[in-house]
N, CA and C atoms as a LAMMPS dump frame, in Angstrom:
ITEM: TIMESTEP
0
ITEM: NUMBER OF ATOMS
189
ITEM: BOX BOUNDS ff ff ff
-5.0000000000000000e+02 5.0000000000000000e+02
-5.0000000000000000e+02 5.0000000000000000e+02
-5.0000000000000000e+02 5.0000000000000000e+02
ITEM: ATOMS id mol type element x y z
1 1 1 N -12.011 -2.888 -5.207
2 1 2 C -10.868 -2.986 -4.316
3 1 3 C -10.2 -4.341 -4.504
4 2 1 N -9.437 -4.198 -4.267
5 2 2 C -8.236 -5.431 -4.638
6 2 3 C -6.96 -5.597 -3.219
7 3 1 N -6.824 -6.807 -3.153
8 3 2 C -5.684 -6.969 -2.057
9 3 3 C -4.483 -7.622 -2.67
10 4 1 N -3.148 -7.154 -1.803
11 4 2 C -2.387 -7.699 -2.171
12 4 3 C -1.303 -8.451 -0.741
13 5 1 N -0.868 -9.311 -0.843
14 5 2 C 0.535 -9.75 0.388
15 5 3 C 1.5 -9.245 -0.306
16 6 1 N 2.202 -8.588 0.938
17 6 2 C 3.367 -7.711 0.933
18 6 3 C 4.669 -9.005 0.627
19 7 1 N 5.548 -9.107 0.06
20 7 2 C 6.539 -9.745 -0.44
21 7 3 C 7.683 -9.244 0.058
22 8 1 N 7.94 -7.728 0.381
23 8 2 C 9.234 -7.011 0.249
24 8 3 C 9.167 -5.825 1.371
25 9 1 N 9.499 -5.097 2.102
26 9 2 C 8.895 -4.472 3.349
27 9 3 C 9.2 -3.218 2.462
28 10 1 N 7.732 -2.282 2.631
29 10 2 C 8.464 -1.008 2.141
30 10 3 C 7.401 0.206 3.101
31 11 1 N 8.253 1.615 3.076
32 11 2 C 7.483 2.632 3.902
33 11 3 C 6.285 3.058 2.864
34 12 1 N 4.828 2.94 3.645
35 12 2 C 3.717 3.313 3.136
36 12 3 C 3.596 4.744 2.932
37 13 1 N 3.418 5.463 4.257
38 13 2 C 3.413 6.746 4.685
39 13 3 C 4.05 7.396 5.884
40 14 1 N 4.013 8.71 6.007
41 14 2 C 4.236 9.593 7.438
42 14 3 C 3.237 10.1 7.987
43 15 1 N 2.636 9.529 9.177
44 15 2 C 1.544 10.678 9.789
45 15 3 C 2.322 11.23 11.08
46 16 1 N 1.608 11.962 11.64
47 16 2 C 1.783 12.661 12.702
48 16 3 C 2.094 11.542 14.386
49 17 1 N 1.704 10.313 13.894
50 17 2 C 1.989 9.646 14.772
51 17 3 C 3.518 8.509 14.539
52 18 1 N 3.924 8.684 12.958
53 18 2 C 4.921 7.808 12.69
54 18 3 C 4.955 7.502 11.47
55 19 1 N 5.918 6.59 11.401
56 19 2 C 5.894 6.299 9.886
57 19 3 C 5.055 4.336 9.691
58 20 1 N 4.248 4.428 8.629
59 20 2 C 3.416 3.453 8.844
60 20 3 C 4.142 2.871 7.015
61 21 1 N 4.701 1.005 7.828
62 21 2 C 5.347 0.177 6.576
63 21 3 C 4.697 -0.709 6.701
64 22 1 N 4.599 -0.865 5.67
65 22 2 C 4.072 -2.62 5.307
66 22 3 C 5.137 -3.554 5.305
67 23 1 N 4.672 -4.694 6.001
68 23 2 C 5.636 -6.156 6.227
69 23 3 C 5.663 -6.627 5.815
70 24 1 N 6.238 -7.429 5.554
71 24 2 C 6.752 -9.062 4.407
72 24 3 C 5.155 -9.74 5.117
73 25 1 N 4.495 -10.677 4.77
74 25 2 C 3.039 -11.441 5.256
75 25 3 C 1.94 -10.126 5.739
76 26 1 N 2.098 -9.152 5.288
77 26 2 C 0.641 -7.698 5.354
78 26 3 C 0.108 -8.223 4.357
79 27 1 N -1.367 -7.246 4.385
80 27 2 C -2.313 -7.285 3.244
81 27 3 C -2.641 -6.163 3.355
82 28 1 N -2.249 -5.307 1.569
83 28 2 C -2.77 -4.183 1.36
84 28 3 C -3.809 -4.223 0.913
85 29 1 N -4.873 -3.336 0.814
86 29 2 C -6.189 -2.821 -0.089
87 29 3 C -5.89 -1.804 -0.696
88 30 1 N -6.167 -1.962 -1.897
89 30 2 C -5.667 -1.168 -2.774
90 30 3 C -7.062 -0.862 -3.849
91 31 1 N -6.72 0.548 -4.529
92 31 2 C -8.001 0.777 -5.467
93 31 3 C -7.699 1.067 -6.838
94 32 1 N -8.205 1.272 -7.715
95 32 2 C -7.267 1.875 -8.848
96 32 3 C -7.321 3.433 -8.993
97 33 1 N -6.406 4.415 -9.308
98 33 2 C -6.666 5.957 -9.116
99 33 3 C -6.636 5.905 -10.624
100 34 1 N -5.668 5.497 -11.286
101 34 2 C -6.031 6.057 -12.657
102 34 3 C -4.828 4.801 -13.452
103 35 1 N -4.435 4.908 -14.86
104 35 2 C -3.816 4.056 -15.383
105 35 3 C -2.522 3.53 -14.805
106 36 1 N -2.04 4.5 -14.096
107 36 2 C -0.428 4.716 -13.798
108 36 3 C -0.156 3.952 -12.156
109 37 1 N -1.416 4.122 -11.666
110 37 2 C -1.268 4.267 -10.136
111 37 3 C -2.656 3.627 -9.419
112 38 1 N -2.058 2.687 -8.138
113 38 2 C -3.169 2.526 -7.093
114 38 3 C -3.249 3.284 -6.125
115 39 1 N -4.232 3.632 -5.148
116 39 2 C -4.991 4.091 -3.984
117 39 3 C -4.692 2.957 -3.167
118 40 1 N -3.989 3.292 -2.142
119 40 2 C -3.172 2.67 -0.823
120 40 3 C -4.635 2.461 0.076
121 41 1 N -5.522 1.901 0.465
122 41 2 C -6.454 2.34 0.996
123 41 3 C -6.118 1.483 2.598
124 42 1 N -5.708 0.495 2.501
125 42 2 C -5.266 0.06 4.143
126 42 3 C -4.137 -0.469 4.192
127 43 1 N -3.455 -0.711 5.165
128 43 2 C -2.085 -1.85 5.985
129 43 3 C -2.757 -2.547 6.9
130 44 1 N -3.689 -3.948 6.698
131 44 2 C -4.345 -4.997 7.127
132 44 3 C -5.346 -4.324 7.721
133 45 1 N -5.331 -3.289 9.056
134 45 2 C -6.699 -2.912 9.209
135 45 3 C -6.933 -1.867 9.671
136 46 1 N -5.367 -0.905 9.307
137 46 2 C -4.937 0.216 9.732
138 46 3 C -5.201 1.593 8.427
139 47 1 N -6.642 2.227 8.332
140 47 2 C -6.615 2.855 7.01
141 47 3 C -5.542 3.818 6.971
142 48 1 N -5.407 4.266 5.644
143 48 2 C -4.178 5.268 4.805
144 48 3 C -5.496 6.192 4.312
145 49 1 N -4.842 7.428 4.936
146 49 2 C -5.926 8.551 4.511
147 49 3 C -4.344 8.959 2.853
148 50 1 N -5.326 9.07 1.954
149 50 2 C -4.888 10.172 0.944
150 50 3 C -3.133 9.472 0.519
151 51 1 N -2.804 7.709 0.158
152 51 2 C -1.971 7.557 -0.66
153 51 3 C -1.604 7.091 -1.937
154 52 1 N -0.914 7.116 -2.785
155 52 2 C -1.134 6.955 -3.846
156 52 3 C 0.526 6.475 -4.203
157 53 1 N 0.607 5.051 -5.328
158 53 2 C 1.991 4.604 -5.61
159 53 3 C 1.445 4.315 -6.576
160 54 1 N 2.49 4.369 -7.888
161 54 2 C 2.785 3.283 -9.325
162 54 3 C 2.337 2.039 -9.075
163 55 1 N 1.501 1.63 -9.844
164 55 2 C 1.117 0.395 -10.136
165 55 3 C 2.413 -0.704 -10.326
166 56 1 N 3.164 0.01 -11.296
167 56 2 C 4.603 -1.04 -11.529
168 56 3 C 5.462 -1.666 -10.072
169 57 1 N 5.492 -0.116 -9.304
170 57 2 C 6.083 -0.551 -7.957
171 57 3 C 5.439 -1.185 -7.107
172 58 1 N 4.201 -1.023 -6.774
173 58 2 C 3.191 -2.16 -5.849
174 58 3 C 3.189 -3.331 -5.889
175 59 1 N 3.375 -3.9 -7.803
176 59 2 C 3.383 -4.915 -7.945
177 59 3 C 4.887 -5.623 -8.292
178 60 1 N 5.865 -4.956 -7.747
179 60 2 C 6.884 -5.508 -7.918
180 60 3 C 7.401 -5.414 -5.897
181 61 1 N 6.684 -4.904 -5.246
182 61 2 C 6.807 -5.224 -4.149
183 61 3 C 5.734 -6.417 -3.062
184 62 1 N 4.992 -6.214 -3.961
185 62 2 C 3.691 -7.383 -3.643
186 62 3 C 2.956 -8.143 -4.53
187 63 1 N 2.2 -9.611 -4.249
188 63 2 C 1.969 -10.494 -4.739
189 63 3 C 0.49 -10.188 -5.137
């Protein structure tokens, strides 16, 4: 697992309770899923069931 600070505010996911974004000063946990893409695994201490983004975009939105 790997963390990153959010740099750029962007929407994580939609659950049933809302839509959950990461902030400019968050810390994601992130995993690797495969070459292309990380595993969203938290928003500081709020877990993400089941997300998945481009590696290119994660790291062009976070540090």
């Amino acid at each position: 697992m790997e963390r990153k600070t959010v740099k750029t505010e962007f929407e994580v996911t939609t659950t049933n309770a809302g839509k959950i974004f990461a902030k400019v000063g968050d810390i994601i946990t992130i995993s690797n899923r495969d070459a292309e893409h990380y595993n969203i695994l938290k928003v500081n201490d709020t877990k993400i069931f089941s997300r998945w983004m481009r590696k290119a975009w994660v790291n062009a939105k976070c540090n």
